[in-house]
Every structure is written in C-alpha cells, then in structure tokens.
C-alpha positions in Angstrom: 3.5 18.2 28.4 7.5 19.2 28.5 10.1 18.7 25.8 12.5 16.8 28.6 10.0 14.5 29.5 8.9 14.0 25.9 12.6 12.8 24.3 13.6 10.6 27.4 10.3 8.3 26.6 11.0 8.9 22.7 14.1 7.8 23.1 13.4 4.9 25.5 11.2 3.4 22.9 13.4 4.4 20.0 16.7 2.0 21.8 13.9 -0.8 23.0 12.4 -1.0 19.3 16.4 -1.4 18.3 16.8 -3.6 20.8 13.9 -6.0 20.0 14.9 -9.2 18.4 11.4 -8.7 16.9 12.6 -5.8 14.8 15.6 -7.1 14.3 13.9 -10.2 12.5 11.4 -7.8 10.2 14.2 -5.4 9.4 16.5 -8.4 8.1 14.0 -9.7 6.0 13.0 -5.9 4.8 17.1 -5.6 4.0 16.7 -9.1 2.2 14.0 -8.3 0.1 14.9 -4.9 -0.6 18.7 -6.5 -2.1 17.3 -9.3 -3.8 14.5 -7.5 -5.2 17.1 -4.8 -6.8 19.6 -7.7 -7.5 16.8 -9.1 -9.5 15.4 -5.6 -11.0 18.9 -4.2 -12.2 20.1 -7.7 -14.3 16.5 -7.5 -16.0 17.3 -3.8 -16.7 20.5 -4.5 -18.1 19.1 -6.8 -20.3 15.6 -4.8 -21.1 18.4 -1.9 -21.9 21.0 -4.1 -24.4 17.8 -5.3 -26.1 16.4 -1.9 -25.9 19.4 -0.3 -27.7 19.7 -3.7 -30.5 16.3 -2.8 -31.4 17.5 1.4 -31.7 20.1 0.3 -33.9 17.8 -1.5 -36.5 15.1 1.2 -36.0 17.5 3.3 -37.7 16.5 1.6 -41.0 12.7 1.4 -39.8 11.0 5.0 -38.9 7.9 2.3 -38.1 9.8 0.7 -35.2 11.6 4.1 -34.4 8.0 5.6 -33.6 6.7 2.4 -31.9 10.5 2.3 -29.8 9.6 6.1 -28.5 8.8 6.1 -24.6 9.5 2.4 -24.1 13.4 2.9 -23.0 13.6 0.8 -20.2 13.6 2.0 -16.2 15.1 0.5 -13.0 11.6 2.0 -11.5 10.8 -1.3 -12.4 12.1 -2.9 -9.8 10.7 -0.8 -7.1 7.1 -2.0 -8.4 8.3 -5.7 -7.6 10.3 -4.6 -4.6 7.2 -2.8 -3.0 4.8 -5.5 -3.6 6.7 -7.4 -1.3 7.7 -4.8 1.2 3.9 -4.1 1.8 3.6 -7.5 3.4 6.6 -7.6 5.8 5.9 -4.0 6.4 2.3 -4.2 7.5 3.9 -7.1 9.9 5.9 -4.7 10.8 4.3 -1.9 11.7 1.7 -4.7 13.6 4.5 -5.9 15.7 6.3 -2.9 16.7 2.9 -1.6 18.5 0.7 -3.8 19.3 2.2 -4.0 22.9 3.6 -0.6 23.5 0.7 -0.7 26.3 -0.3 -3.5 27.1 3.1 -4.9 27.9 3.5 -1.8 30.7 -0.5 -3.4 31.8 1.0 -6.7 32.6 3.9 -5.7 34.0 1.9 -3.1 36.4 5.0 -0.6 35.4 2.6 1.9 33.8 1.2 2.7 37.0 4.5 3.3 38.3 5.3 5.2 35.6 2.7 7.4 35.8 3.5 7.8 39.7 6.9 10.3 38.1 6.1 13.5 37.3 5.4 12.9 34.0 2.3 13.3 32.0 -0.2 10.9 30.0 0.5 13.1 27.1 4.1 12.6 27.1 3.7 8.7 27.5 1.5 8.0 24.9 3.0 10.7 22.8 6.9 9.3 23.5 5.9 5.6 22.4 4.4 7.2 19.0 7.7 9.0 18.2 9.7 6.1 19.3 8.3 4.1 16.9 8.2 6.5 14.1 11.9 7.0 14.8 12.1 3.5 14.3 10.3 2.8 11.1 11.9 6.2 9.2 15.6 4.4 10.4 14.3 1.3 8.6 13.2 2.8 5.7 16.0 5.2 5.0 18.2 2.0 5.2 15.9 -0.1 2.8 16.6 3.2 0.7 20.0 3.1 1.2 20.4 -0.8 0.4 18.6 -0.6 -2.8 20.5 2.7 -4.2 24.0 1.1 -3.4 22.8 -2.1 -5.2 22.1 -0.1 -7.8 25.3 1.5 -7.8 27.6 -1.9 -7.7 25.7 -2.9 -10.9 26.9 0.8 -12.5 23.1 2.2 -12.8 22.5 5.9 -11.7 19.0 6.9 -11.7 18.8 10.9 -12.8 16.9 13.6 -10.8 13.5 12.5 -12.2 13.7 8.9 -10.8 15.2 9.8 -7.4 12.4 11.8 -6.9 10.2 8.9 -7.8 12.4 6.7 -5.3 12.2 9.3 -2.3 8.6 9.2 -3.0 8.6 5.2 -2.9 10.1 5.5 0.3 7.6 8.3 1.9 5.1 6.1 1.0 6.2 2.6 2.1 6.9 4.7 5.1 3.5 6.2 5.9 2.5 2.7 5.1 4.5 0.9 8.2 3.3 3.3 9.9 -0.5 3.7 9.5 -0.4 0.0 10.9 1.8 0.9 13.7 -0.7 3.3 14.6 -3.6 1.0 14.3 -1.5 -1.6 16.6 -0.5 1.0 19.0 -4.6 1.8 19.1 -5.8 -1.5 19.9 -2.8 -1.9 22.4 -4.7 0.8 24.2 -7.8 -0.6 24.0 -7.1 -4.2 25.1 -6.4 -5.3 28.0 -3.3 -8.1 27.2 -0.9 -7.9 24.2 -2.4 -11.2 23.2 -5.9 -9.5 22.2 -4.2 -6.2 21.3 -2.6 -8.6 18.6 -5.8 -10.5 17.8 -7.6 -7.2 17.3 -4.8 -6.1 14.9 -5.1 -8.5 12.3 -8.5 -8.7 12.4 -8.6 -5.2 11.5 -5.3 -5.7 9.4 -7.1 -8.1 7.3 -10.3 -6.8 6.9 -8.3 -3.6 5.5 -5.9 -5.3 3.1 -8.1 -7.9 1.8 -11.6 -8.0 3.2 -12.6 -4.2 1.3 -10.5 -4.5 -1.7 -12.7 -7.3 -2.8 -15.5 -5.2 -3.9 -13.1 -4.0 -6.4 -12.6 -7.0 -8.6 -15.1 -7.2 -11.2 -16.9 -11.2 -10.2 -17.4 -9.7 -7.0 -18.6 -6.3 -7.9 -20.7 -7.6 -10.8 -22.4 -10.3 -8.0 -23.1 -7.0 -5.3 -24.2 -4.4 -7.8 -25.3 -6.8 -10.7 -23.5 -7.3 -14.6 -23.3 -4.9 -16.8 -26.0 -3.9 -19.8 -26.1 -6.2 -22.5 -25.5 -4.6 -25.9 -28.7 -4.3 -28.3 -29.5 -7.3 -30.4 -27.7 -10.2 -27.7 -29.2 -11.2 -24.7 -27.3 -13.7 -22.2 -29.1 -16.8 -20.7 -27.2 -18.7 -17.4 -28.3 -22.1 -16.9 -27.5 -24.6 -13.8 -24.9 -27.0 -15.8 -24.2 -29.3 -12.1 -24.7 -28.9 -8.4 -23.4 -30.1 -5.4 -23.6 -30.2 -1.7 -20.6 -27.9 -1.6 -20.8 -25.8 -5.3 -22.9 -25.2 -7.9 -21.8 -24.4 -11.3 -23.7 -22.0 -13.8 -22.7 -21.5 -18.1 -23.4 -18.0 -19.2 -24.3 -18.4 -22.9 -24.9 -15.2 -25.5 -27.1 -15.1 -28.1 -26.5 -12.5 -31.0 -29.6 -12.0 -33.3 -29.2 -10.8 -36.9 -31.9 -8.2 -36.9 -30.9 -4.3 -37.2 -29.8 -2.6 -34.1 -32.2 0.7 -33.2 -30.2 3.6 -32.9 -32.0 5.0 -30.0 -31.6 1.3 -28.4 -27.7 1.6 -29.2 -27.8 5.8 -27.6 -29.6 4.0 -24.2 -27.2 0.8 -24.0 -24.3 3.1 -24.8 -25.8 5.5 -21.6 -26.4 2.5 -19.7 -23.0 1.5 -19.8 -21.2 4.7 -19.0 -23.4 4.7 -15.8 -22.4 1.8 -14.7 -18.9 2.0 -15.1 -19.5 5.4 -13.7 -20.5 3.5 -10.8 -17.8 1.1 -10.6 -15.0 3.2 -11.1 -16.5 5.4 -8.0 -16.7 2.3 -5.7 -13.5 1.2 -6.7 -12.1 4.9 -5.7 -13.6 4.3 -2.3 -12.5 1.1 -1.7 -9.2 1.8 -2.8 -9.4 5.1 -0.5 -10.5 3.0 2.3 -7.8 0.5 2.1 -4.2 1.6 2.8 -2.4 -1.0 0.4 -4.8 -0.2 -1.9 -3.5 3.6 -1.7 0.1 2.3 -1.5 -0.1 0.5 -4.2 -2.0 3.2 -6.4 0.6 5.5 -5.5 3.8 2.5 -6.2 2.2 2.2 -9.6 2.2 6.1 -10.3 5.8 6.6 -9.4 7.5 3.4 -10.7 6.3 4.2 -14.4 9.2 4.9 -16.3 9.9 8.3 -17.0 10.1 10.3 -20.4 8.9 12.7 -22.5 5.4 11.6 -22.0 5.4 11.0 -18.2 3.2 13.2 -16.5 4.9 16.0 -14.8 5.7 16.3 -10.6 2.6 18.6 -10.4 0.4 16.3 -12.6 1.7 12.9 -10.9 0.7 14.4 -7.3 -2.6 16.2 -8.8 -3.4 12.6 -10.0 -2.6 10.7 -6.4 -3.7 13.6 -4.4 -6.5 11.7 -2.3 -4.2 8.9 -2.1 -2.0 10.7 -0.6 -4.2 12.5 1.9 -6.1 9.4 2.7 -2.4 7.2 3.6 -2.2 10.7 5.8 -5.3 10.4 7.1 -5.7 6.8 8.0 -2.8 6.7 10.8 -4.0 9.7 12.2 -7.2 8.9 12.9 -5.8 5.6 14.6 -2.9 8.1 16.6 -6.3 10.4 17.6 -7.8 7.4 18.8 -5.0 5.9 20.7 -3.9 9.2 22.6 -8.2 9.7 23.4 -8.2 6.5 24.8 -5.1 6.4 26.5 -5.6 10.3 28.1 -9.2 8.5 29.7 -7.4 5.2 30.6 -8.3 4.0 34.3 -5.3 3.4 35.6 -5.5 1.0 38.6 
C-alpha cells in the first residue's frame, strides 16, 4: 500500500459522497433536525430557567424547597437527549446509504476490474472507500455540531466547559454511530453481488440490531423468555384464560394476599430469590444493550446529556461508568471494517 495511492481513492470517494444527491438529502434532514431540535430545546430551557429562578426566589423564605431546588437547575443538555433520539434514525440511514454500494456499484459497472488493472493495490481500494466515507460522516457531524452550538448562541445560551465536553462527546458518539453502520453497509457491499442485495442485507442486519435484540430487554418479553419474577411470601398469583380467539388470546393475572404471618427464613429466600433474578436481568440487559449499537448510543446520550452540578459524576467517573459502551461502539465497526477488507483482499475478480 502507498500514501499517493491511498489519498487519491480517499479523496475520490470523499468529493463523490459530497456529490451524492443521496447525502445531500440525509445531511439536510440531519441539519433540520439538528435546528429544530435546539430551536425547540433552548425555548423550553428558557422557560425551565425563569421558572427555575421564580421558584429560587420563594425558596429564600423556604429552606424545604431550597434543599429540594439543589441539583435541579435546568440544562440545555436536554435538548441533545431529544435531538439524538432523532439523529439515531436518520443517521443509521445514513451510514446505510453512503456504503452499501461503494462495491457493488464498481461490480456492475465492470470498473473495478479496470481499476484494479492501475498499479494500485486491493488494500488501497478498499482502504480509500473507508476513509472517504469517514471523511464524510466526521464533515456531517462537525456541522450538525456547529448548527446546534450557533442556535444556541442566537438564543443567548453559552454552555460552560463541563457541557461542551458533554456536547463533543455527543458528537463522538453520534459519529461512531453513522459510522458503525457505514461499515456494516460497506461489508455486505463486499459480500453481495448487486447494490440491491448489498442493501437488502443491510437492513436486515440493521434491523435485527436496533430492534430485533433490544427486545429481550423490556421486561414482558424478558419475563416471557426467562420466566416472572418470585412471588413475595404469603401471595401467590393465579392467570386464568379470560377469552380466546383465532388470532389472540387474553389471560388476567390475579394476586392473592393471605393474612397469616410471613416466616422469616421464607422472607431471607424470597428476598435471595429476587436479587438473583434481577441479577440475571440486569446482566442480559448489559448484553443486549452491548450487542446493539443504539442501545450503546443511547446509554451513552443519556450519561452525557444529564445536567451537570455538584453532584454529577466527574469526567473520570462518567467514562468509568460507559467504558464498555464505549469500547463495544469501537468495536462493532471494526469488526465489520475487518470483515469488509478480508473479504474484499480474497474477492475473485473477473
């Protein structure tokens, strides 16, 4: 691989993602959302913040309400919770359609082959088309960044060093986030043998990542896999069929509390019972939420968009906390770069 051959492709793909009327449509929307959503977030601000200091003024009078008042001034994190929310949709569609054809398209149009024919390497290729595209998706970002500080600004709100930090952390993650599903379009561009299937193959995978896996952990669903938690001592809970149909069937869970003294060393193994169990749920939610990349993006949008105070966890203690997020929105894209440049370094090209 050489460093010439590896910008000219880089930048090749960088100006054709520009290019794209694609992107172009995705980053609108991603500007949209981003202005609205701080449009939105900085008049409920102002307003959280006039009724925040009303309610300082009477506390003054009140050392009950000054206590209950303490850590509750309002943030414009806020609105990067509601902001990123939405910017994990059009971003996963995003990432999806900047690269699920990188490949396949130079396939169709037999140009790979031809390219390949320069005296240029695989490496470079594959390698080019993934920095293109990150190129891309950090330009996007930074500007989403960009967008939402200068709204931010017009509305005469300027977040101190504690919350830019939080923001610059908003916008690593949202980044790797684009990107993880770049990656895993770029792979199954490699994979497939039209763009049509390499975009098939995406959402399939898309889907069973954002949706499919995070269902084990919501508590109907986890309770019907792994069964419901132990009933306290002294109740027991009866389900009987109330109606059925040809297309659902409808059950009443009904507790019974009896009046007779609770045993102690019933109470010890109820009490043990339970903290197994939600042992045991809290462990597969970990996973699940490890395995799914929203699921880290938004563990990790919910950290850093808490408002910040004296009792906000520290820099050290926030990343401590959303360390194997972190590693495992890392990880996830790449695995599917490994993948993609494996496959594409053994591609028969014919």
């Amino acid at each position: 691989m050489t460093a010439n051959g590896l910008a000219i492709i880089a930048g090749k793909e960088f100006s054709d993602h520009l290019r794209s009327r694609r992107f172009h449509l995705l980053f609108g929307i991603l500007i949209v959302i981003a202005a609205v959503g701080m449009i939105t977030g900085a008049v409920q601000y102002s307003k959280d913040l006039a009724d925040y200091n009303s309610l300082q003024v009477i506390a003054q009078d009140d050392p009950t309400l000054a206590g209950t008042l303490a850590g509750l001034n309002p943030s414009i994190l806020s609105a990067y919770s509601q902001m990123g929310g939405l910017m994990a949709i059009i971003g996963v569609v995003l990432g999806i359609a900047m690269g699920f054809d990188l490949v396949t398209r130079e396939k169709e149009s037999k140009s790979l082959k031809s390219l390949l024919a320069y005296p240029v390497f695989r490496d470079e290729v594959i390698n080019g088309k993934a920095l293109g595209g990150v190129g891309a998706i950090a330009l996007a970002m930074g500007v989403v960044l960009v967008v939402s500080l200068a709204v931010m600004t017009l509305f005469g709100i300027v977040p101190d060093l504690d919350e830019l930090v939080r923001i610059l952390v908003f916008g690593v993650a949202s980044f790797l986030l684009v990107f993880t599903f770049f990656a895993l379009a770029l792979l199954m561009s490699t994979v497939s043998k039209d763009s049509g299937n390499a975009l098939l193959y995406s959402l399939i995978v898309m889907i069973v990542l954002t949706s499919f896996i995070p269902i084990f952990a919501y508590s109907p669903v986890y309770s019907a896999v792994f069964g419901d938690p132990p009933d306290p001592p002294g109740r027991s809970t009866y389900s009987y069929l109330q109606g059925s149909s040809a297309y659902m069937v409808t059950s009443v869970a009904v507790g019974y509390t009896s009046g007779d003294p609770i045993d102690p060393e019933e109470l010890k193994e109820y009490e043990r019972a339970l903290r197994e169990y939600m042992a045991q749920k809290q462990t597969i939610t970990d996973i699940v939420t490890l395995i799914s990349p929203t699921g880290n993006y938004q563990a990790i949008l919910g950290a850093v968009s808490q408002p910040a105070g004296d009792n906000a966890p520290g820099y050290g203690d926030l990343l401590g906390a959303l360390a194997y997020n972190v590693i495992a929105l890392l990880a996830m894209p790449a695995a599917f770069f490994g993948l993609a440049w494996a496959r594409f370094m053994r591609e028969d090209i014919r």
